[in-house]
C-alpha positions as CSV (number, residue, x, y, z in Angstrom):
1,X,-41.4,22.6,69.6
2,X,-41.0,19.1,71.5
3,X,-37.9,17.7,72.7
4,X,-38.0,14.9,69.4
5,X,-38.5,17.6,66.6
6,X,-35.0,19.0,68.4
7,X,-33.5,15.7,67.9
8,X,-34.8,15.0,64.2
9,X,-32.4,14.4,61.8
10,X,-31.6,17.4,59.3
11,X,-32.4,15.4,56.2
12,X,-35.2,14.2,57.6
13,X,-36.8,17.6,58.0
14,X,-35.5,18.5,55.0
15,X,-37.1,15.3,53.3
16,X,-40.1,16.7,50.2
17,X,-41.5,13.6,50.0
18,X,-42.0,10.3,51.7
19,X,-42.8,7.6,49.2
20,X,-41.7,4.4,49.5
21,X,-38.3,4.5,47.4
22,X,-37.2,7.7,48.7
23,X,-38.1,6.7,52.3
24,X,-36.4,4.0,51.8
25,X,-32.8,5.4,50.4
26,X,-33.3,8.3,52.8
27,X,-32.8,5.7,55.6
28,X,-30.2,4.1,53.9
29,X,-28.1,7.3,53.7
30,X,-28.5,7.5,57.6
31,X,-27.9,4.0,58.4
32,X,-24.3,4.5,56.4
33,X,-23.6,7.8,58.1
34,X,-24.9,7.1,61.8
35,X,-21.8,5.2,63.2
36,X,-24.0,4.2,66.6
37,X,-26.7,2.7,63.9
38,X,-24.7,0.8,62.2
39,X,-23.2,-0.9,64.4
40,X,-27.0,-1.8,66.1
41,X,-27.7,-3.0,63.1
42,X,-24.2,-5.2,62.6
43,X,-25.4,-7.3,65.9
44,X,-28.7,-7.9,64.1
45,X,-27.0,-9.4,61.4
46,X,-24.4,-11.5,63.5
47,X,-27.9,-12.1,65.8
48,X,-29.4,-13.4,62.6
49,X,-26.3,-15.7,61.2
50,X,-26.2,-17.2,64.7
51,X,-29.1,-19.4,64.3
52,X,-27.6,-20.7,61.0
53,X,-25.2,-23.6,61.0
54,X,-22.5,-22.5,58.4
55,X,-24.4,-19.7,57.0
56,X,-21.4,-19.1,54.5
57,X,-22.4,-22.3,52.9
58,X,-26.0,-21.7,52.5
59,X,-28.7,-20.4,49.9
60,X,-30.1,-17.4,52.8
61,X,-32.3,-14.4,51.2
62,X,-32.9,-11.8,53.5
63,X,-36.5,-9.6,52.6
64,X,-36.7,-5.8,52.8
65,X,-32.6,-5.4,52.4
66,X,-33.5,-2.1,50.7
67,X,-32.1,0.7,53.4
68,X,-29.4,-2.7,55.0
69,X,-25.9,-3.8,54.4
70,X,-25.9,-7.1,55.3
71,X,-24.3,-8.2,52.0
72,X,-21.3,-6.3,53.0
73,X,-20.8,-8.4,55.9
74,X,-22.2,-11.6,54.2
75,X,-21.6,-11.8,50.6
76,X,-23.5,-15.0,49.9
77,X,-27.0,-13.9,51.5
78,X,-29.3,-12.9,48.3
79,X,-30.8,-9.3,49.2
80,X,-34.5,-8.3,48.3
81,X,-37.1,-6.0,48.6
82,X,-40.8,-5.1,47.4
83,X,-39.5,-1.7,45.8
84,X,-37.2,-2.0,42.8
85,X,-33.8,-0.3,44.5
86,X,-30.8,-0.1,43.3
87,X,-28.0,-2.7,44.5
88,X,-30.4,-5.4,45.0
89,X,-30.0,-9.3,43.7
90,X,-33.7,-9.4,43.5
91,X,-37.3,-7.6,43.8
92,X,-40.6,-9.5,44.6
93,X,-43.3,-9.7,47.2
94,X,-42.6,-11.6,50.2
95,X,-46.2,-13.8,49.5
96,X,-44.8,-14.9,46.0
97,X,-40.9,-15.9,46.4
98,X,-39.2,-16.7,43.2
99,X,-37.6,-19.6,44.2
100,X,-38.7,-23.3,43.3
101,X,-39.5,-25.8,46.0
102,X,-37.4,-26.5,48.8
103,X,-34.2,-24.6,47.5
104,X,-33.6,-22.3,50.2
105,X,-31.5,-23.2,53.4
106,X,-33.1,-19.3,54.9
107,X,-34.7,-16.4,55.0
108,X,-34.1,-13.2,56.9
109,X,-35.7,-10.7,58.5
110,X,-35.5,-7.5,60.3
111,X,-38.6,-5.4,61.4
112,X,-40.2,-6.3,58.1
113,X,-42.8,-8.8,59.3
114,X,-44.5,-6.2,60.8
115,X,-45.2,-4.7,57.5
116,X,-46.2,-7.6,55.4
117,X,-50.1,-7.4,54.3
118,X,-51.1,-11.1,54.7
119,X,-48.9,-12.4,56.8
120,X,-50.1,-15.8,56.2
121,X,-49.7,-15.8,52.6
122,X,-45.7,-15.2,53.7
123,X,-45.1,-18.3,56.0
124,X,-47.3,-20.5,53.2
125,X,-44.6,-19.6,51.0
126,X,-41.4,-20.0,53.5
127,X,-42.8,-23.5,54.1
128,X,-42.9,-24.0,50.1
129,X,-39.4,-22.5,49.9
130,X,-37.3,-24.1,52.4
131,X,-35.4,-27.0,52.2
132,X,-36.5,-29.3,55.5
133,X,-34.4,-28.0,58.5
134,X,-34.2,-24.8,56.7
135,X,-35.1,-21.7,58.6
136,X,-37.0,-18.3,59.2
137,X,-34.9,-15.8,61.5
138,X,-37.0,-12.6,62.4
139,X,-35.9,-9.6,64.2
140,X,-38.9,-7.8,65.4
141,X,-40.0,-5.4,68.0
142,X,-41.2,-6.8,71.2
143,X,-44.1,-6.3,73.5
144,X,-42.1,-6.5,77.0
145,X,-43.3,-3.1,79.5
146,X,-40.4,-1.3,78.5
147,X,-40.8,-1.4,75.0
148,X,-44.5,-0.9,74.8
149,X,-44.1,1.8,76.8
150,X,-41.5,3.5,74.0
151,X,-43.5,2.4,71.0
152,X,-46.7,3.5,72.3
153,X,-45.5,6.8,72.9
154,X,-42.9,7.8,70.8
155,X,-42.5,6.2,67.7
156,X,-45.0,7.4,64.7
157,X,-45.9,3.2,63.6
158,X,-49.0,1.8,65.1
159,X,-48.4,-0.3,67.8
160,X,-51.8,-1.8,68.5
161,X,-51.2,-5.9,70.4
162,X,-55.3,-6.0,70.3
163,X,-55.2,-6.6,67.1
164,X,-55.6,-9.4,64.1
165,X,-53.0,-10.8,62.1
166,X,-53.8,-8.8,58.6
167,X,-51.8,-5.2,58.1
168,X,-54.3,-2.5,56.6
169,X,-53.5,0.1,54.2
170,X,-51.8,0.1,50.2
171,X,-48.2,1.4,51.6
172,X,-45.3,-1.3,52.0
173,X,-43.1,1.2,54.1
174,X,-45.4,3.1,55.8
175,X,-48.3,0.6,57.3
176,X,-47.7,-1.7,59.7
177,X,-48.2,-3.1,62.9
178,X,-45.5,-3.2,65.3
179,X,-47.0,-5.8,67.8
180,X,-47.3,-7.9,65.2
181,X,-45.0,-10.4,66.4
182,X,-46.1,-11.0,69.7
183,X,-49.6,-11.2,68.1
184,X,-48.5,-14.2,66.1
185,X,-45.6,-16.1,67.9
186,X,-47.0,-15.0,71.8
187,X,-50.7,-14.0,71.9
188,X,-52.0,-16.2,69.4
189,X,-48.8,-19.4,69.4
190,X,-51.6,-22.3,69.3
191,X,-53.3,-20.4,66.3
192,X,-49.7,-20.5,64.2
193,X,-49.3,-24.3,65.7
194,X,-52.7,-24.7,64.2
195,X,-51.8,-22.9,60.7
196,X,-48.4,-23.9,59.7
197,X,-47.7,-27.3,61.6
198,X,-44.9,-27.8,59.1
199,X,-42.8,-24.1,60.6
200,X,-41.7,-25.3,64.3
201,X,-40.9,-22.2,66.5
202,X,-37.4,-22.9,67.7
203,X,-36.5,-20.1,69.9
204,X,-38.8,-16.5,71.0
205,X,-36.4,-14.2,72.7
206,X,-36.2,-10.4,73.9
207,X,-33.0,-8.2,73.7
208,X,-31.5,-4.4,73.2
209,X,-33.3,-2.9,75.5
210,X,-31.4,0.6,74.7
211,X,-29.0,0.8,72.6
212,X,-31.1,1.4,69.5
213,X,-33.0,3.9,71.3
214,X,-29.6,5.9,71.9
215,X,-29.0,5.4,68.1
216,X,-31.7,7.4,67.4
217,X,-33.2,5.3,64.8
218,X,-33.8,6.3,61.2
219,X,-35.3,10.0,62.6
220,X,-33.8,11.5,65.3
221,X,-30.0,12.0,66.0
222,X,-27.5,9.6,67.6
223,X,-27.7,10.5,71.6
224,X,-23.9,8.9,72.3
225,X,-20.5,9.1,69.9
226,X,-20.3,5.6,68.0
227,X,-17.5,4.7,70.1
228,X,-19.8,4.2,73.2
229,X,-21.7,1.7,71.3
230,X,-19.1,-1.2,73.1
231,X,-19.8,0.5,76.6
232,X,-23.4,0.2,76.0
233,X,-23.5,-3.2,74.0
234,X,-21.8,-4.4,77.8
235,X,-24.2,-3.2,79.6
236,X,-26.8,-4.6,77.4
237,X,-25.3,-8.4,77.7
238,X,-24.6,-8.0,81.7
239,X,-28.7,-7.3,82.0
240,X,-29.5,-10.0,78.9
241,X,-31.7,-11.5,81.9
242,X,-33.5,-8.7,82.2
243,X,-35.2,-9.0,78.4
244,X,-38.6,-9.7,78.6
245,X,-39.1,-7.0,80.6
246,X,-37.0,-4.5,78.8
247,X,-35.9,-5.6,75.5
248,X,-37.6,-3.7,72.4
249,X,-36.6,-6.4,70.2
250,X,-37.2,-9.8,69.5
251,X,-35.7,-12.7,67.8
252,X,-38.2,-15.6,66.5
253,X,-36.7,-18.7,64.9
254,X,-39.0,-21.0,63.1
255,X,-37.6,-24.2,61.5
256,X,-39.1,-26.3,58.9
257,X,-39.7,-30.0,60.2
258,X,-38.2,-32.5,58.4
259,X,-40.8,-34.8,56.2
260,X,-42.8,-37.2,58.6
261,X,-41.5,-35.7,62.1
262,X,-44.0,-35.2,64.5
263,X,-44.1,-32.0,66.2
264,X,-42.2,-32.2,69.5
């Protein structure tokens, strides 16, 4: 037995099955009772409202809120996912928004681009969506040495930056592509350019290079007590310089130009 079957999670050994709605309240259970998670996942949130000017004023949707809690902390953000879970404002498929033209101010994201079949399909319809000046924040892993090194190695998603934009397989949940990304927004940034001229790409950045990692994720158990998380959280903003070569996240911000602005 390897050192990361010691450090799985009970429930997650004790788990029957792993379709997509169970998977997905299984790691909403964890992210309620993993104290060091939660709060990782409370500076995605604040990471995400950040790039929003008076975000308790605004029409935001976040995709794939099933296993989150951001409406706990932001009340006015619609919540939705593909699977039909309970406590949700809305369900539908991230290619086909419910929502008439230009009528939303944002949408949010975190580590669910990775897992979206056509990805292009998605930003045709976040251009459709947004009002101008309204805005896509994603929170997505990154593809700096450090992380690629933990992805690669450890963690059971494919991780694969060689190649194409298109996710294969039929499972929402369980198919994906981590370097996803990096394909679009790094590898291939004059393709998007060339694609979605109306989405400007605001900001690209790398961060948290380990704190997640001593959360232990959605699998394996919390490696510090939750009050640590401050300690480490420090350490993470005195080495912020540090991110593209260690962060295993990033933030993209894409912005929709206003009607007749060329891009800069």
């Amino acid at each position: 037995m390897g050192l990361l079957d010691l450090l799985k999670l009970p429930q997650v050994k004790k788990a029957s099955s792993y379709d997509d709605c169970s998977l997905t309240l299984l790691h909403r259970e964890i992210l309620q009772q993993k104290g060091f998670l939660r709060k990782v996942y409370e500076k995605f949130y604040r990471n995400l409202m950040s790039h929003i000017p008076e975000p308790e004023k605004k029409m935001l949707v976040e995709l794939g809120s099933g296993a989150g809690f951001i409406k706990q902390l932001y009340p006015n953000v619609q919540t939705s996912d593909v699977l039909d879970l309970p406590g949700l404002d809305m369900v539908f498929d991230a290619a086909k928004m419910p929502f008439n033209d230009k009528t939303v101010d944002g949408i949010l994201m975190i580590n669910v681009l990775h897992h979206i079949k056509n990805v292009e399909d998605f930003f045709t319809e976040a251009g459709r969506v947004l009002k101008e000046t309204g805005r896509v924040i994603i929170i997505e892993p990154a593809n700096t040495p450090w992380a690629r090194f933990i992805y690669s190695r450890f963690h059971h998603e494919v991780f694969d930056p060689g190649a194409g934009w298109q996710v294969q397989g039929t499972s929402p949940l369980m198919d994906g592509n981590d370097a996803l990304a990096w394909i679009i927004f790094s590898r291939d940034k004059k393709l998007f350019a060339e694609k979605f001229p109306e989405l400007e790409v605001i900001k690209v950045y790398c961060h948290t290079p380990i704190s997640y990692l001593l959360s232990g994720g959605f699998t394996l158990r919390q490696l510090l007590p939750a009050w640590m998380y401050i300690i480490i959280r420090g350490i993470e903003v005195i080495f912020q310089f540090t991110g593209n070569l260690t962060g295993m996240f990033q933030t993209i911000v894409l912005e929709k130009r206003r009607y007749g602005v060329e891009k800069r």
